[in-house]
Each structure stands twice: as structure tokens, then as C-alpha cells.
C-alpha positions in Angstrom: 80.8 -199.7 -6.0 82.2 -196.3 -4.5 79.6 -194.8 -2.5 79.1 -190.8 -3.2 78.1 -188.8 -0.1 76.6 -185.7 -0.4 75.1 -182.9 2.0 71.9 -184.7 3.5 68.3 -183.3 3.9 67.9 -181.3 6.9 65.8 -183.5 8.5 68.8 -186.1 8.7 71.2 -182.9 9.9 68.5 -182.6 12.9 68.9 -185.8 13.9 72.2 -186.0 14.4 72.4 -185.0 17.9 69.2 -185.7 19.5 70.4 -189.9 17.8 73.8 -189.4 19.1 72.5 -188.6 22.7 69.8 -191.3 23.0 72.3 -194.3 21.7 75.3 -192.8 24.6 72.3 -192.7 27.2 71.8 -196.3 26.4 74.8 -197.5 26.4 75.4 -195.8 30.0 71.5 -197.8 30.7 73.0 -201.1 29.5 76.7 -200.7 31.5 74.7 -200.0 34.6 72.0 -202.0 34.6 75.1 -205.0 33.6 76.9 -203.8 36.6 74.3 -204.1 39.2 73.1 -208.1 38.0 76.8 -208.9 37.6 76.3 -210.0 33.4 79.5 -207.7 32.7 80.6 -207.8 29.3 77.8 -210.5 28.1 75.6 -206.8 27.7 78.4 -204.8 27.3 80.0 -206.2 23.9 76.6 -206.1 22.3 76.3 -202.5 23.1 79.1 -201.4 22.3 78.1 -202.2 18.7 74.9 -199.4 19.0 77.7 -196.7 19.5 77.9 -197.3 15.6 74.6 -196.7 14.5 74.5 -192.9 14.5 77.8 -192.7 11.8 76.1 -195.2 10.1 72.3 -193.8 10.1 74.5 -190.3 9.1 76.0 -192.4 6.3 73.0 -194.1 4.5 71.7 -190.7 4.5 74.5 -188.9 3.0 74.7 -191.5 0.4 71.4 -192.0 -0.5 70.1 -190.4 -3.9 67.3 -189.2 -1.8 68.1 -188.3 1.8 65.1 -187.5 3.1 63.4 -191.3 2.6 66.5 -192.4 3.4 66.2 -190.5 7.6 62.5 -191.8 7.6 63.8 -195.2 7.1 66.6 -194.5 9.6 63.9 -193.1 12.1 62.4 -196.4 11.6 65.4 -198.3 12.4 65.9 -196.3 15.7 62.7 -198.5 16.5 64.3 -201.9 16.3 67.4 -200.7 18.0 65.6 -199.3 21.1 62.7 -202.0 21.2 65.4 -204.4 21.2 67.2 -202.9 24.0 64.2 -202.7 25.9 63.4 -206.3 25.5 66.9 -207.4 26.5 66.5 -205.4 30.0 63.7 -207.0 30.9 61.7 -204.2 30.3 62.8 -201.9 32.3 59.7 -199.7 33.1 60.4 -196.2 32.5 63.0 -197.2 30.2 60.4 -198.9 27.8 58.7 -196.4 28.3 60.6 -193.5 27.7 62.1 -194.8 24.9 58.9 -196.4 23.2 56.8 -192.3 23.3 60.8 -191.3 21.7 60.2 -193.4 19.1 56.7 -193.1 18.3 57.0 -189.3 18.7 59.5 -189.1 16.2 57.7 -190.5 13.5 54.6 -188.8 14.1 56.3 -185.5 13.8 57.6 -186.6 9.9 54.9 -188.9 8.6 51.9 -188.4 10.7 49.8 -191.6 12.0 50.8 -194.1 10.0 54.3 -193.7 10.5 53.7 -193.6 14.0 51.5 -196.8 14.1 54.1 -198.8 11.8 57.0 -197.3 14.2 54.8 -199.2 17.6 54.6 -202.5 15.2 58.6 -202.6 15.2 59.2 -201.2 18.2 57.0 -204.1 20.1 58.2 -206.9 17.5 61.9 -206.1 18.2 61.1 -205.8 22.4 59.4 -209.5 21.7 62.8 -210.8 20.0 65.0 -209.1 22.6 63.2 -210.6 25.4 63.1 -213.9 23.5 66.6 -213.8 23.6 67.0 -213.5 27.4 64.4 -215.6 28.3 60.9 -213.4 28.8 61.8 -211.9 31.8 59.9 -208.7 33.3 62.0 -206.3 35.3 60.2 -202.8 35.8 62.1 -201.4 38.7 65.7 -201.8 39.0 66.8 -198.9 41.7 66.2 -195.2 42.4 69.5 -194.0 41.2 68.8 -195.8 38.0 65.6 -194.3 37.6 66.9 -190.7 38.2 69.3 -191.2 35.5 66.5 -192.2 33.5 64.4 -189.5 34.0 67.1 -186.9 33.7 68.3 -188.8 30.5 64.8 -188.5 29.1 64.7 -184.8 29.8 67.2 -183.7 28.0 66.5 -186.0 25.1 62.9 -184.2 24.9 64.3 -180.8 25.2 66.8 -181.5 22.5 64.1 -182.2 20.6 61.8 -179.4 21.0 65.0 -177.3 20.1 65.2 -179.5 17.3 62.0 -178.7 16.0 61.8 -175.1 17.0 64.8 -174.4 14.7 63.5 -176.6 11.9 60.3 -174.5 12.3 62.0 -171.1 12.2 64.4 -172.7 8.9 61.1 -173.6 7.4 59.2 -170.0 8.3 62.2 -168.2 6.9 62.5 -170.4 4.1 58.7 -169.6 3.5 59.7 -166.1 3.8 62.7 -166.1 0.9 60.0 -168.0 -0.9 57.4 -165.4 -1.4 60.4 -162.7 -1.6 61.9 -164.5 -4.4 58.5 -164.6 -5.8 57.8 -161.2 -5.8 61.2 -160.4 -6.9 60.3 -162.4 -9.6 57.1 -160.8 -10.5 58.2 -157.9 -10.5 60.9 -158.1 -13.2 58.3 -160.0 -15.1 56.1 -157.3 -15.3 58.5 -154.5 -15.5 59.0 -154.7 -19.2 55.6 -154.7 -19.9 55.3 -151.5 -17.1 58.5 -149.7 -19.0 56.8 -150.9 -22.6 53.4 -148.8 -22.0 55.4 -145.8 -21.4 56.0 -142.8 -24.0 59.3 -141.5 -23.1 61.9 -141.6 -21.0 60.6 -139.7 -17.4 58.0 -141.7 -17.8 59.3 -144.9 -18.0 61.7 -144.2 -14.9 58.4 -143.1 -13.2 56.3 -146.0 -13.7 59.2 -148.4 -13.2 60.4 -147.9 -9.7 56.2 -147.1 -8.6 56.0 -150.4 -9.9 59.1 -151.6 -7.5 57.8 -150.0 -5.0 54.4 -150.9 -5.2 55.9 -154.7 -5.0 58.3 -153.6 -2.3 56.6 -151.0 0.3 59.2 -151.3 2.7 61.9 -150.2 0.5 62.5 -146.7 -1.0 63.9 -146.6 -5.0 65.7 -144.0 -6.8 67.1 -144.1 -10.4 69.8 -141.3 -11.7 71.0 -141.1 -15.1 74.1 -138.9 -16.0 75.4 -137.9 -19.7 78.2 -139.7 -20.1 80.3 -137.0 -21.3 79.2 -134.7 -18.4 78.9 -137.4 -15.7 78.4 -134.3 -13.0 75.1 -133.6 -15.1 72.1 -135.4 -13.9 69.8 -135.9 -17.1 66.9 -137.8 -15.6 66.2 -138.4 -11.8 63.3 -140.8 -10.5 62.4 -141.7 -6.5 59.7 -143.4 -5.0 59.4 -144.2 -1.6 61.9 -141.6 -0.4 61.7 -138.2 1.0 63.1 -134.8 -0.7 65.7 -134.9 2.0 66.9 -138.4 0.9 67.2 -137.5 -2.9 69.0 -134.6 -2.5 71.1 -137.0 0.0 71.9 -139.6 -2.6 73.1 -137.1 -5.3 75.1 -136.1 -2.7 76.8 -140.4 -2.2 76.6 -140.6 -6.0 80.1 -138.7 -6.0 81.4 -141.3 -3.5 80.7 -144.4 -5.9 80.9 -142.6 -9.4 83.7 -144.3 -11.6 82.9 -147.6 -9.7 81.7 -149.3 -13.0 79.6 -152.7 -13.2 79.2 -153.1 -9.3 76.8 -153.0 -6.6 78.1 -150.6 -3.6 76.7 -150.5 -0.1 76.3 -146.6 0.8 76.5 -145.4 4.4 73.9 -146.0 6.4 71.0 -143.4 7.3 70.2 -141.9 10.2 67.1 -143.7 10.1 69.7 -146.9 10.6 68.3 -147.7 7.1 71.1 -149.2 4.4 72.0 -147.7 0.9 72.8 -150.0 -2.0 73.4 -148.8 -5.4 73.7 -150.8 -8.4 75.6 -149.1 -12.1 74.0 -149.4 -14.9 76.9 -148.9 -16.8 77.7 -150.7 -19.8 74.3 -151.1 -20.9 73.3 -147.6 -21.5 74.7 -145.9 -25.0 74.1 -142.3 -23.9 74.3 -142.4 -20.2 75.8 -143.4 -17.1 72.9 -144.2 -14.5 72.4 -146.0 -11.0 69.4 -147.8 -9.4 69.5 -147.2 -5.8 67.6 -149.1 -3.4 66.8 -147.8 0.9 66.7 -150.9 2.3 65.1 -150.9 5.8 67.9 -153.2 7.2 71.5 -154.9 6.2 70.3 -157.3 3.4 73.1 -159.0 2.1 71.2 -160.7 -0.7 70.1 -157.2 -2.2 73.1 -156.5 -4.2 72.6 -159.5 -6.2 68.8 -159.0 -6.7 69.8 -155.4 -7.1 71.9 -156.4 -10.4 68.6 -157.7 -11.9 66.3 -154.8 -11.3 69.3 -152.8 -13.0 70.1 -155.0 -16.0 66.1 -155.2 -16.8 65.6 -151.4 -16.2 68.5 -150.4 -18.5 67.5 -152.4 -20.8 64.1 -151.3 -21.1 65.6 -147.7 -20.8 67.9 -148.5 -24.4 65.0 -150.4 -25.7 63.1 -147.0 -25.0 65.9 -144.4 -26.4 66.0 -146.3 -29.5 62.2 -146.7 -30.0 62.1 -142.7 -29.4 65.2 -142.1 -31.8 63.3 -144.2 -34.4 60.1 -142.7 -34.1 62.0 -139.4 -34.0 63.6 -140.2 -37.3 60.1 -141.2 -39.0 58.0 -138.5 -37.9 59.8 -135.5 -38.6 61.1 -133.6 -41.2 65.4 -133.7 -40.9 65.5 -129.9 -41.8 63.4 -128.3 -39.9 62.5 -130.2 -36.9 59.0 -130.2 -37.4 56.5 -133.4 -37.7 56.8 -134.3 -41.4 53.9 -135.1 -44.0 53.5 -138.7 -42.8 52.6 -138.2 -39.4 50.3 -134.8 -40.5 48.5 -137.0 -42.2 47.9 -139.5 -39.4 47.0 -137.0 -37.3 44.3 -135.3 -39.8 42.9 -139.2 -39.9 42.3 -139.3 -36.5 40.5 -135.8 -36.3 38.3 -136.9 -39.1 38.0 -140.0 -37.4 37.3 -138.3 -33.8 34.6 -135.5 -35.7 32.9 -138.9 -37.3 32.3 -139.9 -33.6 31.6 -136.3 -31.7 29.8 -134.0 -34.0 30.4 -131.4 -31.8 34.5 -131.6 -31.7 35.6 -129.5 -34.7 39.0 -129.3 -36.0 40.8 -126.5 -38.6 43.5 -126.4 -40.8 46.1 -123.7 -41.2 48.0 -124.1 -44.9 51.2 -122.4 -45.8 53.0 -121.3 -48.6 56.2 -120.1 -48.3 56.9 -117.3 -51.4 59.3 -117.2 -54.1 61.1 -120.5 -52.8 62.1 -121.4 -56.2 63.3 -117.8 -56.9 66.0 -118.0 -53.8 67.0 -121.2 -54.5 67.8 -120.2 -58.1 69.6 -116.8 -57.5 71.3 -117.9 -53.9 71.2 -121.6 -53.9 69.6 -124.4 -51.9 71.3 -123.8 -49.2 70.0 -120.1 -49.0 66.7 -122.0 -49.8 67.1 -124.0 -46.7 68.0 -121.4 -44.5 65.1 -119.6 -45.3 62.4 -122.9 -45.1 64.0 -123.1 -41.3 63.5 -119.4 -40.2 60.3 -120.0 -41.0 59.7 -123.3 -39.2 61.2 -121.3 -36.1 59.0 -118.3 -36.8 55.8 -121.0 -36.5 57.2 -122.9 -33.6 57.2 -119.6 -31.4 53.5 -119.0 -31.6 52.3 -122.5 -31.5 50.8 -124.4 -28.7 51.9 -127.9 -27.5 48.5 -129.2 -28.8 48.7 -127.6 -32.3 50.4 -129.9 -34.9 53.0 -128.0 -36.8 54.0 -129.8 -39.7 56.3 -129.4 -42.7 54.4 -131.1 -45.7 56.4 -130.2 -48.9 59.0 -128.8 -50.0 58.1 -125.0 -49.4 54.3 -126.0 -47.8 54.0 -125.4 -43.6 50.8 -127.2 -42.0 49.2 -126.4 -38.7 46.7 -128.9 -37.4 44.1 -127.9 -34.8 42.7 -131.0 -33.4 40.3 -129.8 -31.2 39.6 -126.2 -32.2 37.5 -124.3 -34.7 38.2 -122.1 -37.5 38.7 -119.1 -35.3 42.2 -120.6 -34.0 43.1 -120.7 -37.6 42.4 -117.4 -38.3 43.5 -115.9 -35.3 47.3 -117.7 -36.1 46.6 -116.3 -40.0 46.1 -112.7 -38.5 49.2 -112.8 -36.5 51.1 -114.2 -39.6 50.0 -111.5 -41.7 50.2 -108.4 -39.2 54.4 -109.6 -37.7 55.8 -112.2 -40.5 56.7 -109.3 -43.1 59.1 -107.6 -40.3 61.0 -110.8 -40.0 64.2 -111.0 -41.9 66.1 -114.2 -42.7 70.0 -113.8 -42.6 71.0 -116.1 -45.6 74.6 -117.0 -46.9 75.2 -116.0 -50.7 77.1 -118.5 -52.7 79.3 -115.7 -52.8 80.2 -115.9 -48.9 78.3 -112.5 -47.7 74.9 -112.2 -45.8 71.8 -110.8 -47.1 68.7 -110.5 -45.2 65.5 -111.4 -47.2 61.9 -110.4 -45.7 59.4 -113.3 -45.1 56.0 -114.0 -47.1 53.8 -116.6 -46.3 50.2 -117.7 -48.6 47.6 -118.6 -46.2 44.6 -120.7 -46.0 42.4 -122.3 -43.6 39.6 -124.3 -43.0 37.7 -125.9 -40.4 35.2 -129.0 -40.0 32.5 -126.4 -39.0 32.5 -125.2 -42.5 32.7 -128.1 -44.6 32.4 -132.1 -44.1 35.4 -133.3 -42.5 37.1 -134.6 -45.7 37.4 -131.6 -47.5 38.2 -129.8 -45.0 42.1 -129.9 -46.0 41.3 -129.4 -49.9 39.5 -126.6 -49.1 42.2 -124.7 -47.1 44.4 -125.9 -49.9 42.5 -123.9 -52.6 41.9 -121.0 -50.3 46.0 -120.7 -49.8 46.4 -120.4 -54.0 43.6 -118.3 -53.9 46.1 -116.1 -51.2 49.2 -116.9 -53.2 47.7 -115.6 -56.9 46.7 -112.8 -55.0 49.8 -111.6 -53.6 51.1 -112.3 -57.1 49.3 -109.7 -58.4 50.3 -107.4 -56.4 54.4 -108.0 -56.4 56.8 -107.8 -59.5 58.4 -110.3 -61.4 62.0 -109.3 -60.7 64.3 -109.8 -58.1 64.6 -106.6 -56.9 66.7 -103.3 -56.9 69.4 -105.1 -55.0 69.1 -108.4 -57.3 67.3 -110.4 -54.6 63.7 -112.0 -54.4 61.1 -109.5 -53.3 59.3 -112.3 -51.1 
């Protein structure tokens, strides 16, 4: 059967040295100690053979499916060999001795008492059969020199292995230390979907993202830039945390060094701070843009680029994920001429007022309908593209004088609707006011089937209503009625053609 070696535990790659030293200091124990009673090669022969037993502990290791049982049995082993030896010299004083707290230390330090107590059992069984062999003799001095070279052997043996275990401690702290790193790399991108999934747009996300990098990683500094991919010198969105003002403006500044550098992770000069740059592209990933994660390491970290890649990958995606939700939602809540929110997500909206009013008496809510006049007449005497032009100077007309919390809505074909969530009738009437008072000076410049331009005056019908009036549901029926009530008014007082110039008198 072919044996398969393989790279062994460390424990068996710490051995190596301190085993190699004690078996050559043994050898040089048996030569002399031949040498001085006159045995010669009778001792020699024999230990020549433990010159072998490191290559072939190393082997058994190496070739063993699990390398770590396999050193403990090899630590084991190092028992018989050296009680042996100690038997066979007579027992040699500070050699047994020496060699016996070797072995016992040993196997305390990897399996604790009971490998240390099973380690004395062979050690003193093999010392009985190597003094059986040569006949129970007892020889604890042998000569000064003898014992110097002990005692220097045995000092450097128990300094090799305090180095030993000093560096197996500091492999095992660091290993500790990529351990919990990993970890809370690991955590991190676990969470950061769900972080970039709460968000409602895109500055958001980027915001929330690297706090929540940074909030894993304090040590580090984060920045994300993302560029139009047409106009790569145009900076769209731009995120930090953990850096100063001076080291933003900084990295737009390297961004020119690494831009065109697709797919890779760069290392950026370092700081003057002696901190080190790396940058990760998101490109390829993004449909729209052309962005880069950059992370301000506080030292060289040559395993950051890599880890780097991940943050990047799971960022752009959320990012896309993010650009098409908003697209989507874009495309469902408003209305593709104009702009404006469309009927479905007025409606929505008006629930939840009612909703909010059905909870907190107090918090009123109005309603602003709009009519816009003689529609039908433009489209029939201009067309519906005239028609169209006219329903979106309108819708730009409203958006002007609008705040961010009103809800301006197109909810028909020629109907406008402003929602006041949290606002009484007074908002509604002080918007109606302003319609009525600038609106007719407006003119709409509209293109005639014919090619020219006409300019057509704009007329709105107006009605409003608020919760402070009337219970919440009919709140929207009753501005409904009040707008016809505005509209069969202005009918009465307008004529029924189209004008001197043959054009709607709206």
C-alpha cells in the first residue's frame, strides 16, 4: 500500500527540532559514556539505530489520516526510547533524570495529567527492560565532564522548548485573532443586506451600509463613491464613515489614479498618518454606475483586498437590488405624463390619513380637487398631444407651489389631487386662493396639428374639504361635489365656442 504524506499538524512541526536535538544528545551520552567503560560498538551499533527515530516519528505523522493522534502517540514513543536508554546506562543520574521530567513534561503540556501519568508508566517499564538487559546495574555518577555535558545538553533542550511553545502560543493567539476577525467579517456581510434592505433610497443605503462596517470595524475608516458611467468624472453619490473631510476630499483626489482599473482591488498610497488605502471596483455589477468601496486601513493588511472584494460584491448588489426596487416603485406610483404620484398611490395615502384621523382625533387632514377646463375641447380642436401638453403645464404649475409633505397627485384623465396629511382645511383653501388669484395669467405654449404655437390660458375647478368638516370618509366625496359645483359655475359664466381666434376659451 503506497503511503500518502501530507503536511502534518503543527504540533508534529514543533517537535521536529526540540526530537532531533534530544536523540543527537543521546547518541553523544551513549558514545561517551561507551568510551569511558571500554563497551565500544556493543552501545554504539544500537544507538545508531535511535538516529532514525525522528524521520520516522516525522513520517507516521505525515502519513497518518490524523496527525495530531498520530505526534501524541509519537510523544509516547519518545518514552520507551529514552527510558530504555536510561536503563541500559545504568541509570545514569542526571541523565534519568533529565530525560524522565523531558518526557513527562511533554505530555503534560498536550494531554494534561493523564498523559503525563501513562507517559512515567512507559518511561519506567522500558528503564526496567533496558536495565534487564545489562544486568540491573546502578551507575549515577560517571565523571564531571560527563555531567557538564549533561547539564548543558539539558539546557538547551528546555530552552528549545520554551521557544517551542512560546511560538505555538503566539500561532494560536493570532490564530484566535483571524478567528474572531473572520467572524466579524462574517457578520457583517450577513447583516448588511438586511441593513441596505431597511433603507428607502439610495444615500441612504450607502449611509447605513458603511456605519454598519464601521460600527463592526472601528479601527478602519470606509468610503463609497459612485460615478455615472457615461460621465465617470461625475461623482453621483459619495458616502464616508470613519474619515475626516480632509481624507474624502483626499480620495476623490486617488480615484483618478485607479479609475479604468476595472474588477480589481488597488492598494492607494499611504497616508501621512502611515495608514494604507485599499480600494475595491464595483464595476461590472452596477447597471448605471461606476463605483469604489474604499477602506483606511490602520496598517499593511494584505488579506484586505480579498475581504475587500466581498464587502464590494454584497454592497453592489444591494445597491442594484435597491435601483431597481426604486425604478419599480417609480413606475407603479406615478403617473408616466406628468410626473406626479398617480391615483393608486393617492388612494393609499388618503387610507392612511383616514386611518391616522381614526387613531388621533385631533390630526385633521384636507383635500384639494382639481378640474382641469375644456380638456375635451383642446383635444378635439388641437389634438391629444396639445391635450397633453396642456395636463403637464399644469402639473408643473402645482408642483411649484407645493410642499414636500403635500401629496400631489394626478387622478384622471384631466382631474389634479392635493392631499394634505396633516393639515386643516385652511391649507386647502389658502392653495385654492393662490390658484384662482395667478393660474389665469399662465399660458400654455401648445403645438397645433398644423405645426405652429398657440398659447392657451389655464382654468382650473376647485374643491376642497377637510376631516374638520365632515367624517373622514366623506371627506374626498365632498371636495368632489364642491369642485362640479365650481366647474357648473364657471360654465355659466363662459361661452360655448372656441373663441374669436378658433381656440378653447379655458
Amino acid at each position: 500500500m503506497q503511503l500518502s504524506f501530507r503536511r502534518p499538524h503543527r504540533l508534529a512541526l514543533a517537535t521536529i527540532a526540540p526530537r532531533i536535538f534530544a536523540i543527537c544528545h543521546t547518541f553523544g551520552l551513549i558514545v561517551w559514556i561507551a568510551v569511558i567503560e571500554g563497551s565500544g560498538w556493543i552501545l554504539i551499533l544500537p544507538g545508531m539505530l535511535l538516529l532514525l527515530w525522528p524521520g520516522v516519528a516525522y513520517a507516521l505523522a505525515a502519513s497518518a489520516q490524523n496527525s495530531k493522534r498520530a505526534e501524541f502517540r509519537n510523544l509516547l514513543f519518545d518514552c520507551l526510547l529514552f527510558g530504555f536508554w536510561c536503563g541500559v546506562l545504568d541509570f545514569y543520574a542526571l541523565a534519568t533524570i533529565t530525560m524522565g521530567l523531558a518526557c513527562l513534561m511533554n505530555n503534560l503540556v498536550v494531554g494534561g495529567l493523564r498523559k503525563m501519568f501513562v507517559s512515567a508508566a512507559l518511561f519506567s517499564s522500558a528503564a526496567m527492560i533496558g536495565s534487564a538487559l545489562t544486568g540491573f546495574n546502578f551507575r549515577p555518577y560517571v565523571s564531571n565532564h560527563l555531567d557538564i555535558y549533561q547539564w548543558a545538553g539539558a539546557l538547551v533542550y528546555f530552552l528549545t522548548i520554551g521557544r517551542v511553545m512560546y511560538s505555538q502560543n503566539r500561532q494560536i493567539v493570532r490564530s484566535i485573532g483571524e478567528i474572531k476577525f473572520q467572524n466579524r467579517v462574517f457578520h457583517a456581510l450577513l447583516d448588511l443586506g438586511t441593513v441596505a434592505n431597511r433603507a428607502t433610497n439610495i444615500p441612504s443605503l450607502l449611509d447605513a451600509s458603511l456605519n454598519h462596517l464601521y460600527a463592526h470595524f472601528p479601527d478602519y475608516g470606509f468610503a463609497v463613491f459612485l460615478q455615472e458611467r457615461q460621465r465617470s468624472e461625475m461623482t453621483r453619490y459619495a458616502t464616508v464613515a470613519g474619515l475626516d473631510p480632509k481624507d474624502e476630499k483626499r480620495l476623490k483626489r486617488l480615484l483618478a489614479n485607479v479609475h479604468g482599473q476595472r474588477g480589481k482591488s488597488n492598494t492607494l498610497p499611504q497616508t501621512d498618518e502611515g495608514a494604507r488605502l485599499y480600494a475595491a471596483s464595483m464595476d461590472g455589477r452596477l447597471s448605471f454606475y461606476e463605483g469604489w468601496l474604499i477602506v483606511k486601513a490602520p496598517s499593511r493588511d494584505d488579506g484586505l483586498e480579498e475581504i475587500l472584494s466581498l464587502f464590494a460584491d454584497q454592497l453592489a448588489a444591494a445597491t442594484e437590488n435597491k435601483l431597481l426596487h426604486l425604478e419599480l416603485k417609480k413606475t407603479a406610483e406615478r403617473d408616466g405624463l406628468t410626473g406626479l404620484y398617480n391615483r393608486g398611490f393617492l388612494e393609499s395615502a388618503l387610507e392612511m390619513s383616514i386611518q391616522g384621523k381614526a387613531q388621533a382625533p385631533s390630526l385633521d387632514f384636507a383635500v384639494l380637487m382639481m378640474d382641469v377646463d375644456r380638456l375635451k375641447a383642446v383635444n378635439d380642436h388641437y389634438g391629444h398631444v396639445a391635450g397633453d401638453q396642456l395636463i403637464s403645464s399644469v402639473a408643473k404649475y402645482l408642483q411649484l407651489h407645493c410642499r414636500d409633505s403635500d401629496i400631489l397627485a394626478r387622478y384622471g384623465g384631466d382631474e389634479f389631487v392635493i392631499l394634505y396629511p396633516s393639515a386643516d382645511l385652511t391649507a386647502a383653501k389658502r392653495m385654492a386662493s393662490l390658484i384662482r388669484e395667478n393660474l389665469p395669467e399662465q399660458r400654455c405654449t401648445i403645438d397645433t396639428v398644423t405645426g405652429e404655437h398657440e398659447e392657451l390660458p389655464l382654468h382650473l375647478s376647485l374643491g376642497f374639504a377637510s376631516s374638520s368638516e365632515v367624517p373622514p370618509l366623506q371627506v374626498f366625496e365632498l371636495a368632489d361635489e364642491r369642485m362640479y359645483e365650481d366647474k357648473s359655475k364657471r360654465r355659466k359664466h363662459s361661452t360655448d365656442d372656441l373663441g374669436t381666434k378658433s381656440r378653447p376659451s379655458l
